[in-house]
ROSE-4610 file (N, C-alpha, C; in Angstrom, 1 decimal, always signed):
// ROSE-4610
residu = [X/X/X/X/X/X/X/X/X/X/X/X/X/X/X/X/X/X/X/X/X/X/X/X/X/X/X/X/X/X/X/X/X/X/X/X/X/X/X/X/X/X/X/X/X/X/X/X/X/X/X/X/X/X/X/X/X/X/X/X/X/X/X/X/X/X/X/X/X/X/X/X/X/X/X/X/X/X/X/X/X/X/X/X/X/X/X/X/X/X/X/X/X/X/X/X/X/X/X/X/X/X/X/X/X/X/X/X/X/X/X/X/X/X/X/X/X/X/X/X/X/X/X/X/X/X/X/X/X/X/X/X/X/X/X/X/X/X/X/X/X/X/X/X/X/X/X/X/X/X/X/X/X/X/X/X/X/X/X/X/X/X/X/X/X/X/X/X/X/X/X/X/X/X/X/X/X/X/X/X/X/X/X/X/X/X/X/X/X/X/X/X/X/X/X/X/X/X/X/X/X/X/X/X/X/X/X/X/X/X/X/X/X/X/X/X/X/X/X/X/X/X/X/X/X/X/X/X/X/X/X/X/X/X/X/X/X/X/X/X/X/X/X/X/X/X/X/X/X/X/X/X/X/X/X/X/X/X/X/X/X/X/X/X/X/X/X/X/X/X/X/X/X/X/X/X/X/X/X/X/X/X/X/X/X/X/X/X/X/X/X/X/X/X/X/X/X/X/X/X/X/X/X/X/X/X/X/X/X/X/X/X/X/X/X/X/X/X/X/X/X/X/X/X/X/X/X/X/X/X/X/X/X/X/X/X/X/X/X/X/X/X/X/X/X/X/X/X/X/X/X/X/X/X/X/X/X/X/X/X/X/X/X/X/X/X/X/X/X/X/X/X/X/X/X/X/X/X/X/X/X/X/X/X/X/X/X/X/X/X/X/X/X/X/X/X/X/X/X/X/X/X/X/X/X/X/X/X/X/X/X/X/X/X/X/X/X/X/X/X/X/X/X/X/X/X/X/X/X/X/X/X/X/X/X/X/X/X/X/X/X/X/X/X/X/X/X/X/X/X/X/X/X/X/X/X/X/X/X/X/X/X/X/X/X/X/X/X/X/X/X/X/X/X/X/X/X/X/X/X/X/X/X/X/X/X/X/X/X/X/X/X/X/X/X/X/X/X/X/X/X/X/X/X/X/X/X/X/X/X/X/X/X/X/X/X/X/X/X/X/X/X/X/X/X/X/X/X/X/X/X/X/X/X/X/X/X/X/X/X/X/X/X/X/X/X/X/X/X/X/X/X/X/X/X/X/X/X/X/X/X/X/X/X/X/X/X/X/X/X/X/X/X/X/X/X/X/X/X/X/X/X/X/X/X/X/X/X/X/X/X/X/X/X/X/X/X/X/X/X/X/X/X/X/X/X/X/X/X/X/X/X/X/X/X/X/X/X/X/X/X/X/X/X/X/X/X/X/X/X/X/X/X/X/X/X/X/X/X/X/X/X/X/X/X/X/X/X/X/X/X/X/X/X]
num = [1/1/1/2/2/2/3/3/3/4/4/4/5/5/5/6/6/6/7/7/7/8/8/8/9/9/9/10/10/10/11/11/11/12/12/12/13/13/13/14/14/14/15/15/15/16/16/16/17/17/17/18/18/18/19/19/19/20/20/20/21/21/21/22/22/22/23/23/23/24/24/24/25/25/25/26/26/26/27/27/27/28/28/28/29/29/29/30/30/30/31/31/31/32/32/32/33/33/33/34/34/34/35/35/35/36/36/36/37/37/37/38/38/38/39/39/39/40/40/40/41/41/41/42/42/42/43/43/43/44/44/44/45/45/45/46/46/46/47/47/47/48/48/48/49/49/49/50/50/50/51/51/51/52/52/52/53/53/53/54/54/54/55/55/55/56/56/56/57/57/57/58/58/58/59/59/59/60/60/60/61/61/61/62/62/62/63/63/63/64/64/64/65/65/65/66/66/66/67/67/67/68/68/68/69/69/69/70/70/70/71/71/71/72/72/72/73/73/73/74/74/74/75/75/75/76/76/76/77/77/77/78/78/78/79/79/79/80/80/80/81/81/81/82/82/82/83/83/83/84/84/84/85/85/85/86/86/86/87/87/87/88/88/88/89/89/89/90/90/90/91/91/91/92/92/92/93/93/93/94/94/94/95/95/95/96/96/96/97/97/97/98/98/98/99/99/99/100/100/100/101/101/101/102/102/102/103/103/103/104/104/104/105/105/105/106/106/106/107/107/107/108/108/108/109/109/109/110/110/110/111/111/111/112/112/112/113/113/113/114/114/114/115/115/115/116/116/116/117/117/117/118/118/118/119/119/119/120/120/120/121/121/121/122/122/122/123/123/123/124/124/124/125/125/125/126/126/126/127/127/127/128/128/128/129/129/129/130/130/130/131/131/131/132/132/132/133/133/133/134/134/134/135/135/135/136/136/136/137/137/137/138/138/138/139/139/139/140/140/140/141/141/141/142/142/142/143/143/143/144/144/144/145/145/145/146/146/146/147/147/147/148/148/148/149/149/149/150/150/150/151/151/151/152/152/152/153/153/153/154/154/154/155/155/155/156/156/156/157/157/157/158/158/158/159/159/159/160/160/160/161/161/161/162/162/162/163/163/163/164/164/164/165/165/165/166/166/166/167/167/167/168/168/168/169/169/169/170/170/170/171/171/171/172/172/172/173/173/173/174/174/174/175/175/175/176/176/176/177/177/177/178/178/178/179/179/179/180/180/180/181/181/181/182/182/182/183/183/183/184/184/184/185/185/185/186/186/186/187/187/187/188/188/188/189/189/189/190/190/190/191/191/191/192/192/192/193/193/193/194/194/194/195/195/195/196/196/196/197/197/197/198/198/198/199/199/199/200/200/200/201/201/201/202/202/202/203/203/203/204/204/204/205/205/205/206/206/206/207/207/207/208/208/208/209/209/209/210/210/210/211/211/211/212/212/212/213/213/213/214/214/214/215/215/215/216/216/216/217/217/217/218/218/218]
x = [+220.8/+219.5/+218.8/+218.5/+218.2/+216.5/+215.6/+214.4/+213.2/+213.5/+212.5/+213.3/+214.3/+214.7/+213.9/+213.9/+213.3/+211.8/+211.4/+210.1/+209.3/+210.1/+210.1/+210.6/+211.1/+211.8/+210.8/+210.2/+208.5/+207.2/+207.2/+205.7/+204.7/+204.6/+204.0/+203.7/+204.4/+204.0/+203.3/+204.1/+203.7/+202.5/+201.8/+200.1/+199.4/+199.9/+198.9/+198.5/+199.8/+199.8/+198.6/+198.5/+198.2/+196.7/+196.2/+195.0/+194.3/+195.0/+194.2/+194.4/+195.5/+196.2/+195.0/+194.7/+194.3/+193.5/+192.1/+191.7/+192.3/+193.2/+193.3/+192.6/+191.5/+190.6/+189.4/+189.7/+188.8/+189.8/+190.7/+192.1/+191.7/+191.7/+191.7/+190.4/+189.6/+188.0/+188.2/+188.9/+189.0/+189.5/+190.5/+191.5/+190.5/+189.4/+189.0/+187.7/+187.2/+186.2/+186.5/+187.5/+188.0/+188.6/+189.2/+189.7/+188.1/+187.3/+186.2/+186.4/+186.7/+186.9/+185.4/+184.8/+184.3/+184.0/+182.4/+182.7/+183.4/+184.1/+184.8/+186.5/+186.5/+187.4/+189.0/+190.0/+191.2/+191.9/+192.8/+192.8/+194.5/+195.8/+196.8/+197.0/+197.6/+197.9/+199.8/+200.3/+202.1/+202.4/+203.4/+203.4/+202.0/+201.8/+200.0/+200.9/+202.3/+202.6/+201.6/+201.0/+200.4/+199.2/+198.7/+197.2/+196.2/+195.9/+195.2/+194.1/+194.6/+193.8/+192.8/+193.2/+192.5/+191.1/+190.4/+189.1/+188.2/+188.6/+188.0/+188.0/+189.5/+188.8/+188.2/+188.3/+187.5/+186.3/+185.9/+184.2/+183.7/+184.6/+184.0/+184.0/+184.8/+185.7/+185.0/+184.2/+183.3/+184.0/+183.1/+183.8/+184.0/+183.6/+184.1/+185.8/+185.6/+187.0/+188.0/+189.4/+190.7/+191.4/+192.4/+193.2/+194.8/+195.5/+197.2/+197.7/+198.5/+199.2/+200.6/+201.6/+202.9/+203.6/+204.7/+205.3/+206.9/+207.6/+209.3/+209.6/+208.8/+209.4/+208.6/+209.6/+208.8/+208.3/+208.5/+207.8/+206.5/+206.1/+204.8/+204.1/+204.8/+204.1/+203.4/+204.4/+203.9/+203.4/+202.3/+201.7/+200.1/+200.3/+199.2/+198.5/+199.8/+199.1/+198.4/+199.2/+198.3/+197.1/+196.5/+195.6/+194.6/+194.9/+194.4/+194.1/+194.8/+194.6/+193.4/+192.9/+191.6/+190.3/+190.4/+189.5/+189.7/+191.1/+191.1/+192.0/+192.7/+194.3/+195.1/+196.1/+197.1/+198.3/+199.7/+200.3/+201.8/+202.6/+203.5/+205.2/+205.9/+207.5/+207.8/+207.9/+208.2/+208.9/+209.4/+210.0/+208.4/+208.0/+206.9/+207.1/+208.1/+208.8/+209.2/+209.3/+209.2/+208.4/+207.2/+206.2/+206.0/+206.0/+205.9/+204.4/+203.6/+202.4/+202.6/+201.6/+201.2/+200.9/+201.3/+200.5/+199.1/+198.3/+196.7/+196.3/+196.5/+195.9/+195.2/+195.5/+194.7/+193.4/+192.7/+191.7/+192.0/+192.2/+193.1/+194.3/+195.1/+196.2/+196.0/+197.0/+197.1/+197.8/+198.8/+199.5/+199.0/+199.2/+198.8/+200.0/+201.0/+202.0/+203.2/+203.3/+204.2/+205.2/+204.4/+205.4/+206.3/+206.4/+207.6/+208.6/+208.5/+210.2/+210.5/+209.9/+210.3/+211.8/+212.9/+213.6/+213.2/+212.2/+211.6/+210.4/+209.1/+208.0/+207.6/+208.0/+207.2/+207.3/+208.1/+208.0/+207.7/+207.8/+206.9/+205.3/+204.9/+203.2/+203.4/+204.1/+204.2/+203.9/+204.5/+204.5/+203.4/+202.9/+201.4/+200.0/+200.8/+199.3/+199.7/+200.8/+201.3/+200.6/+200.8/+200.4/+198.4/+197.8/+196.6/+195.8/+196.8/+196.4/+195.3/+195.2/+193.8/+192.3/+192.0/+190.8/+191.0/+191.8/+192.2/+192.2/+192.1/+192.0/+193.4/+193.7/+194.7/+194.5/+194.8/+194.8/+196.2/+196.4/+197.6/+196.8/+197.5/+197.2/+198.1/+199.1/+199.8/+200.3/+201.2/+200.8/+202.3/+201.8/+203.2/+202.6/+203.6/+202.9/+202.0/+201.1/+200.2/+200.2/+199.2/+199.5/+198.0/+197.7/+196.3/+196.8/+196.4/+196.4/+195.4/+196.0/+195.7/+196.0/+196.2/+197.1/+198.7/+199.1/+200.7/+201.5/+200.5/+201.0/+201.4/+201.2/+201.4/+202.6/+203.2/+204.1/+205.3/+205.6/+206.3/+207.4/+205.6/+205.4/+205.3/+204.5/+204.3/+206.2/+206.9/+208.5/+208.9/+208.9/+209.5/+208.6/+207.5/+206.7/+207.4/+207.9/+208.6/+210.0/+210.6/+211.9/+212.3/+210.7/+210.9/+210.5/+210.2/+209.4/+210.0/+211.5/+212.3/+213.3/+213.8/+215.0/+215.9/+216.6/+218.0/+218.7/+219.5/+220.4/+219.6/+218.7/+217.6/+218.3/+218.2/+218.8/+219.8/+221.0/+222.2/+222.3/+221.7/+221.6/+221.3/+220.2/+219.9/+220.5/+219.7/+220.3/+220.0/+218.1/+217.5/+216.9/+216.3/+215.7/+214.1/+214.3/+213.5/+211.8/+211.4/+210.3/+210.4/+211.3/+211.3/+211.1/+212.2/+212.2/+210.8/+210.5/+208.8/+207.9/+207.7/+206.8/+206.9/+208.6/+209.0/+208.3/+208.3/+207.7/+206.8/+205.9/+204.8/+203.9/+204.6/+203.7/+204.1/+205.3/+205.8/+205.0/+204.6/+203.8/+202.3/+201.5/+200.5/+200.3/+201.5/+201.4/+201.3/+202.0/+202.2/+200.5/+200.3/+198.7/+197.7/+197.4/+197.1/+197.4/+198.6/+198.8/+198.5/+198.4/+198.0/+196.8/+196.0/+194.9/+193.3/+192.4/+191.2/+190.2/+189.2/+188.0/+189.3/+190.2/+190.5/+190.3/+189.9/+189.6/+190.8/+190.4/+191.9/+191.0/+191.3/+190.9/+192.1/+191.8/+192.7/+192.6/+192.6/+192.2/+193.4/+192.5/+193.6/+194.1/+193.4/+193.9/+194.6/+194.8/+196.1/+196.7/+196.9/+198.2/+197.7/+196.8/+196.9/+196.1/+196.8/+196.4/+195.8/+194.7/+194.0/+193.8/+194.6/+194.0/+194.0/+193.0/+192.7/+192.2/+191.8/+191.5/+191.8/+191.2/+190.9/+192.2/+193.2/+194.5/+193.5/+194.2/+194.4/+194.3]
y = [+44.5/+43.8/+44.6/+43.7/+44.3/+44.5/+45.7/+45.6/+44.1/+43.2/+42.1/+41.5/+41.3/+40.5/+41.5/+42.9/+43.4/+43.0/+43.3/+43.1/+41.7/+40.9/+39.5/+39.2/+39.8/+39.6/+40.2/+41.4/+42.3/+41.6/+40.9/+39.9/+40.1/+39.6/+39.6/+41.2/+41.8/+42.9/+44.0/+43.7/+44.7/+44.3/+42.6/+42.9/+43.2/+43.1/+43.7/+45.1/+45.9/+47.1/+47.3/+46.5/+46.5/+46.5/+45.5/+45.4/+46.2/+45.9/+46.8/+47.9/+48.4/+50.2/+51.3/+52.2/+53.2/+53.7/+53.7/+54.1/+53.3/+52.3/+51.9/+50.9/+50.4/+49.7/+50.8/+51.8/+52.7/+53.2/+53.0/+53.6/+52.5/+51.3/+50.2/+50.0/+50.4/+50.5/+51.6/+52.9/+53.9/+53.2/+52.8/+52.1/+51.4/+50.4/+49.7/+50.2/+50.8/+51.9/+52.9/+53.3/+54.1/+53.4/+52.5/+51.2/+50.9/+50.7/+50.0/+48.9/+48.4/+47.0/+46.6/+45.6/+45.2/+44.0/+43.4/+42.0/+41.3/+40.0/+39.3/+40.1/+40.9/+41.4/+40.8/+40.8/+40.4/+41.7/+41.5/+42.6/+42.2/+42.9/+42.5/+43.5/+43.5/+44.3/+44.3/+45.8/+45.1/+45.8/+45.4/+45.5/+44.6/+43.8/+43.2/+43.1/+43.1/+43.0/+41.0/+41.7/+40.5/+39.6/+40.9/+40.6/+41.3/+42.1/+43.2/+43.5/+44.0/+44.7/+43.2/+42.1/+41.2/+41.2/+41.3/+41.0/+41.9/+43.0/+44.3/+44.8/+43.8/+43.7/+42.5/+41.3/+40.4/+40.5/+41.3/+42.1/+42.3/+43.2/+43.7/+43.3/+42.7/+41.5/+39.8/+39.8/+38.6/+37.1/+35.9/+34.8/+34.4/+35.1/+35.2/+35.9/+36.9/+37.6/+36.8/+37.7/+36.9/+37.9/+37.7/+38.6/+38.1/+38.8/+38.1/+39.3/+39.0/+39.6/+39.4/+40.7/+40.7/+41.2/+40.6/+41.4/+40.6/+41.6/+40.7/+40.5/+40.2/+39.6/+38.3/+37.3/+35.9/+36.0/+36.6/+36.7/+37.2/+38.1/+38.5/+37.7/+37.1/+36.6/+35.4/+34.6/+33.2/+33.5/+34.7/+34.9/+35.1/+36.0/+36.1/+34.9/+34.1/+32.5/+31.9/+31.8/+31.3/+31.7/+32.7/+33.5/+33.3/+33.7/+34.1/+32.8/+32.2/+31.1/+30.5/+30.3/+29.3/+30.3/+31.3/+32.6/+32.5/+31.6/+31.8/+33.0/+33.6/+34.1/+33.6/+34.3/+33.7/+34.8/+34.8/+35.9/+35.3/+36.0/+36.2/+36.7/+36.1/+36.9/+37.3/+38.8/+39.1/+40.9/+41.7/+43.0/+43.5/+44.8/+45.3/+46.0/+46.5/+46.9/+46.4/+45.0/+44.0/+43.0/+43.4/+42.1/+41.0/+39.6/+38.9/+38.6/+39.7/+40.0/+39.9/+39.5/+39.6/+40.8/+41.6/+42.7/+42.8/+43.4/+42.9/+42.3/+41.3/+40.1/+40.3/+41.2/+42.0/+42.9/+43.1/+44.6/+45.9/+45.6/+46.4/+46.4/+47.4/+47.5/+48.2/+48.2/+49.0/+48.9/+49.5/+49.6/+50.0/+49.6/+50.4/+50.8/+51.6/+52.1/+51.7/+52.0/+51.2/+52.0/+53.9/+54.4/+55.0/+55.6/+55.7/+55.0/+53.5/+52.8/+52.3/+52.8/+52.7/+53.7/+53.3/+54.5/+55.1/+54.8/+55.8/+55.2/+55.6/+55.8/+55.7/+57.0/+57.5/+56.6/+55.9/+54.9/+53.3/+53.0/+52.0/+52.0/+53.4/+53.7/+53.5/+54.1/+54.0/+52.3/+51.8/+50.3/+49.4/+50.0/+49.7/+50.1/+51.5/+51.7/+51.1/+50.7/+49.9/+48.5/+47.6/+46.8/+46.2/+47.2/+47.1/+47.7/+48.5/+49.1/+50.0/+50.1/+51.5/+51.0/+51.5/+51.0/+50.8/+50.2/+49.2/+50.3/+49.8/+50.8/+50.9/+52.0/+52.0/+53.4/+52.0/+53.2/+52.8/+54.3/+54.5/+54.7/+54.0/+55.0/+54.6/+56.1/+56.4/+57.4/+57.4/+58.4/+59.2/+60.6/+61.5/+62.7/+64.1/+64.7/+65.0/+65.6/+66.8/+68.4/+68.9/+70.2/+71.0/+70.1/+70.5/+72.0/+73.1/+73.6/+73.3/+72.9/+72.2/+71.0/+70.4/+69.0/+69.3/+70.2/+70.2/+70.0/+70.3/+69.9/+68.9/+67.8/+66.1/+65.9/+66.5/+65.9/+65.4/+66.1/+66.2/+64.5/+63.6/+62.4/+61.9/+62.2/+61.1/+61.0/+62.1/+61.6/+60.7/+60.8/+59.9/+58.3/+58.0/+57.2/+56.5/+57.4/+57.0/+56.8/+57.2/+56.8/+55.2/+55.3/+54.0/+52.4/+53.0/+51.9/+52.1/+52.3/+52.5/+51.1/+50.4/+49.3/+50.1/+49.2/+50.4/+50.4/+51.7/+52.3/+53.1/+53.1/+53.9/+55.5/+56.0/+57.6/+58.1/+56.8/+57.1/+57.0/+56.4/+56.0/+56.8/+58.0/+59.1/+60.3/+61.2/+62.8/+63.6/+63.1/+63.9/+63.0/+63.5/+63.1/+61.7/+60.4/+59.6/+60.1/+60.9/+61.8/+62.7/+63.7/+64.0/+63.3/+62.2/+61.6/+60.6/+60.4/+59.7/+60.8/+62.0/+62.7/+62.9/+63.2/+63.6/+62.1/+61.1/+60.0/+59.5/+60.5/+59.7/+60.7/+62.3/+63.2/+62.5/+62.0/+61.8/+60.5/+59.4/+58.6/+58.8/+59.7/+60.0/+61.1/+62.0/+62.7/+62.0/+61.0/+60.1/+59.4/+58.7/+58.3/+59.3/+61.1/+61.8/+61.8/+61.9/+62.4/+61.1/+59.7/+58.6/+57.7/+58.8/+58.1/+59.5/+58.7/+59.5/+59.6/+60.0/+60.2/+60.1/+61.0/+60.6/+61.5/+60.1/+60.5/+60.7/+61.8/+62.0/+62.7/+61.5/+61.7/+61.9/+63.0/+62.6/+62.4/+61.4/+61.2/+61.6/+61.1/+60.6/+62.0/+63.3/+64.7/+65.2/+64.6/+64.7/+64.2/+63.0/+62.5/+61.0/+60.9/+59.7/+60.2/+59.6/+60.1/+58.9/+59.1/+57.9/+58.7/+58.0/+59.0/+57.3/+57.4/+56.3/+57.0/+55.8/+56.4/+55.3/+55.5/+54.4/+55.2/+53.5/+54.6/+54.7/+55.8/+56.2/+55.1]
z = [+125.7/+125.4/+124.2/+123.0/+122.3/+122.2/+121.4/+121.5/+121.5/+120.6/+120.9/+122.2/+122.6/+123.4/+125.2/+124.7/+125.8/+126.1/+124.9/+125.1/+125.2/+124.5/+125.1/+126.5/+127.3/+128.7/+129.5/+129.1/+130.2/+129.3/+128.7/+127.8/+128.7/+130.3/+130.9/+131.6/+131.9/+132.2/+131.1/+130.0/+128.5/+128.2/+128.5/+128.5/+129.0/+130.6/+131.7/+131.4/+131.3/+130.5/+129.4/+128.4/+126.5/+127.2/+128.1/+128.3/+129.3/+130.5/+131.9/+132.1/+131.3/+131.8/+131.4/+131.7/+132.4/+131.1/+130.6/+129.1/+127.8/+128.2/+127.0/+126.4/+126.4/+125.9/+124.9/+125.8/+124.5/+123.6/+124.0/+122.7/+121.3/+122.1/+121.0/+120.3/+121.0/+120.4/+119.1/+119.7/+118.5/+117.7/+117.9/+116.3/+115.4/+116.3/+115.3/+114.5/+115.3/+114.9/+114.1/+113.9/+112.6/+111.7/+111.8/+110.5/+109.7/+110.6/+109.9/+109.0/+109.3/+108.4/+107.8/+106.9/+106.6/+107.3/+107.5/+107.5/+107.0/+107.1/+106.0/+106.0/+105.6/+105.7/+106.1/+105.5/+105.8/+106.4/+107.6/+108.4/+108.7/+109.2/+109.5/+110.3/+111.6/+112.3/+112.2/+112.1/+112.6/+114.0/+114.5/+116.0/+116.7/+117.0/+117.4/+118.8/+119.1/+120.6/+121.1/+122.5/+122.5/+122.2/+121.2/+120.7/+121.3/+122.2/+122.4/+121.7/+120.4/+119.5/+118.8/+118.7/+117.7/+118.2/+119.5/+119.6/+119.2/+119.5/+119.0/+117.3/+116.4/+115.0/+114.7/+115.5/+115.2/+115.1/+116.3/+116.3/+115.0/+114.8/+113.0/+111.8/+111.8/+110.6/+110.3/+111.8/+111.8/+111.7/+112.1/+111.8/+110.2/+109.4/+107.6/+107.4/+108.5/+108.2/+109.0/+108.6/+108.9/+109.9/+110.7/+111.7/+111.6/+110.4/+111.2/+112.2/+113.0/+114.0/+113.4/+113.3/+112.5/+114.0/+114.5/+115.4/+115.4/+116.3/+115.8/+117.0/+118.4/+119.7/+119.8/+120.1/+120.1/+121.7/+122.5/+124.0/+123.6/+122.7/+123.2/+122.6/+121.3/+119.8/+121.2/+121.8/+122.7/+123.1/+124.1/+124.7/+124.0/+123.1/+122.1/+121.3/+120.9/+120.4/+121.5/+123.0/+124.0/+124.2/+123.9/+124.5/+122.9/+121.8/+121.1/+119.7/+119.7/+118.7/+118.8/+119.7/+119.6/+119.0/+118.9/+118.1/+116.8/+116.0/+114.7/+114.6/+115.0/+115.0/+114.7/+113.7/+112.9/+113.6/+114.0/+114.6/+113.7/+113.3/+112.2/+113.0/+113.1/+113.5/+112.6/+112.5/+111.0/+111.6/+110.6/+110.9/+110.0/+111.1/+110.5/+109.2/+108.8/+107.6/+106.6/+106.8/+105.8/+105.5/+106.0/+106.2/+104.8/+105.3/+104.5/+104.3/+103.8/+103.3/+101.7/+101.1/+99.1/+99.0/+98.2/+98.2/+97.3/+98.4/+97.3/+98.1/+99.0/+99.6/+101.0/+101.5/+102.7/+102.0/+102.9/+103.1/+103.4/+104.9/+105.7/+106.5/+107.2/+107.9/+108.8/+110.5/+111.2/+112.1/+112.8/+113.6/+114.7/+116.4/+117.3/+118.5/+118.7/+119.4/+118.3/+117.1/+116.6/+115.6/+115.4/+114.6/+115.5/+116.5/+117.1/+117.7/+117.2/+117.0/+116.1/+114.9/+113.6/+113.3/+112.5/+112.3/+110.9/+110.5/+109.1/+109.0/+110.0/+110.1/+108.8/+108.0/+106.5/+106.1/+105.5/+104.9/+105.0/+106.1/+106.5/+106.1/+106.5/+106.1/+104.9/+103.9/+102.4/+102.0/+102.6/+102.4/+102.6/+104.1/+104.4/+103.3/+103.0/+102.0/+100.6/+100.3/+98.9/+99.1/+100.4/+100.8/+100.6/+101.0/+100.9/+99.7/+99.3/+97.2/+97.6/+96.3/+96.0/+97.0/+97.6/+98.2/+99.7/+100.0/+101.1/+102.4/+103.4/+104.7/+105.5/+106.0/+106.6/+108.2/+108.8/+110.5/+111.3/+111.9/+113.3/+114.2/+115.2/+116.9/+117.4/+117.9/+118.6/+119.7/+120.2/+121.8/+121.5/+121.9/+121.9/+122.7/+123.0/+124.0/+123.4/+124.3/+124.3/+123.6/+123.0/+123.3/+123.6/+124.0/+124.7/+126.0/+126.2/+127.1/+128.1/+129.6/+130.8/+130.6/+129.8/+129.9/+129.6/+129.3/+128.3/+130.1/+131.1/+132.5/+132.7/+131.8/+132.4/+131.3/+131.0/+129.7/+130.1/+131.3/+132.2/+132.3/+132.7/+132.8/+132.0/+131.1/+129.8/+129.5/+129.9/+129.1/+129.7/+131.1/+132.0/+131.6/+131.4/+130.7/+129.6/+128.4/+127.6/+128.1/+128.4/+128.8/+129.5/+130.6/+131.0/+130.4/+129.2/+128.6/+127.4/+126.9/+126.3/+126.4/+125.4/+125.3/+125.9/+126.8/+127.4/+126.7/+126.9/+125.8/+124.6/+124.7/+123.9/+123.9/+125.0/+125.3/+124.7/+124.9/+124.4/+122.8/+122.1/+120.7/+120.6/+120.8/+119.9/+120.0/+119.1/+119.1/+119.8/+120.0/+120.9/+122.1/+123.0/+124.0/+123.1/+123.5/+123.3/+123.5/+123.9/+123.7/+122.5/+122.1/+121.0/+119.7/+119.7/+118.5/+118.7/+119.1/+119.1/+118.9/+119.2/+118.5/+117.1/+116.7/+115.1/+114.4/+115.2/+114.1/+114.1/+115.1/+115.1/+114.0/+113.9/+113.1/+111.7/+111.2/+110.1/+109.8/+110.7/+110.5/+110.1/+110.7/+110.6/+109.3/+108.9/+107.5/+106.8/+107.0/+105.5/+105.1/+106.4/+106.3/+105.4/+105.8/+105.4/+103.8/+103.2/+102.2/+101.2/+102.0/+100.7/+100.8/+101.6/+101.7/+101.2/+101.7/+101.3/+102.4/+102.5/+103.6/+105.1/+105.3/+106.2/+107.7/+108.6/+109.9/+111.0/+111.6/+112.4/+113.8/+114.8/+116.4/+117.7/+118.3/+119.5/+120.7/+121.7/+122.6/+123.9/+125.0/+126.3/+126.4/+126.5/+126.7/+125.7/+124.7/+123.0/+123.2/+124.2/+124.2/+123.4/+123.2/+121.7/+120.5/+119.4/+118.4/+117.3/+116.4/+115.6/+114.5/+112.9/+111.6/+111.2/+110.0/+109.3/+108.3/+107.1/+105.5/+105.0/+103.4/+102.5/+101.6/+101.4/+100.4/+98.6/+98.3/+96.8/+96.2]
């Protein structure tokens, strides 16, 4: 089973998750609260999963602004059109690495759980902040361990966390343990934000185990 076919096969579960699981509504509040979009604003999320995040940039983005949703499993994409189209949501089958975006033609960008199953993070951001040009806003939020002391106690879990919410055969594909290689990309995702952007904000929540940097690129 490959990744969209997984996640198209748990749709239903991976929203109950996206929406009701445990703090994550203020996770998604951060994202959009540090994007700050503009009213009006054209806004594209990649990975949107099953739309989660669109009410909380619609908030900000106003009925002037625009929301596409980019994602490459047609299970969640169907769920998010059901749910979300009548708000004026647009949601896109596309590889977030190659989005069939103009470049220029957006405001902003943002991913939310989406650089650690990228296999080259860096450069996807690169693309993102290419995508939105000089000005344009760009935010991550993503989850890897901790190193909070009195939390580095729960990590334990957060792996088994990831492991289970891994495409199978995930483990055996790699080099390292599927916890590792999702931290290497999620820092490599979030450098790259740092190094091509400006005013940038960098928050960590949920004990350190999520992370939010945003900024206006170069």
């Amino acid at each position: 089973m490959d990744a969209p076919e997984f996640y198209s096969t748990f749709a239903g579960l991976y929203d109950a998750l996206a929406r009701h699981g445990p703090g994550v509504g203020h996770l998604r509040e951060s994202l959009a609260d540090t994007l700050a979009p503009d009213a009006g604003d054209a806004v594209v999320e990649f990975g949107c999963g099953t739309g989660a995040n669109h009410r909380h940039l619609r908030e900000r983005v106003g009925p002037t602004g625009r929301y596409v949703g980019v994602d490459f499993s047609p299970g969640v994409l169907a769920v998010a059109w059901d749910r979300e189209r009548a708000d004026g949501a647009a949601f896109v089958r596309a590889d977030a690495t190659r989005p069939p975006i103009t470049p220029g033609s957006v405001d902003a960008c943002c991913a939310a759980f989406v650089s650690g199953m990228l296999a080259d993070p860096a450069e996807a951001v690169e693309a993102w902040a290419d995508l939105v040009g000089p000005g344009g806003r760009l935010a991550l939020l993503d989850l890897a361990r901790t190193t909070r002391p009195g939390w580095r106690a729960l990590n334990p879990g957060f792996r088994l966390f990831v492991r289970l919410g891994s495409p199978p055969g995930t483990a055996t594909s790699l080099s390292e343990s599927p916890t590792a290689v999702l931290d290497g990309r999620v820092a490599a995702a979030h450098r790259t934000l740092r190094a091509r952007c400006t005013d940038v904000t960098v928050r960590t929540l949920a004990g350190g185990f999520a992370r939010v940097s945003a900024g206006t690129v170069r």
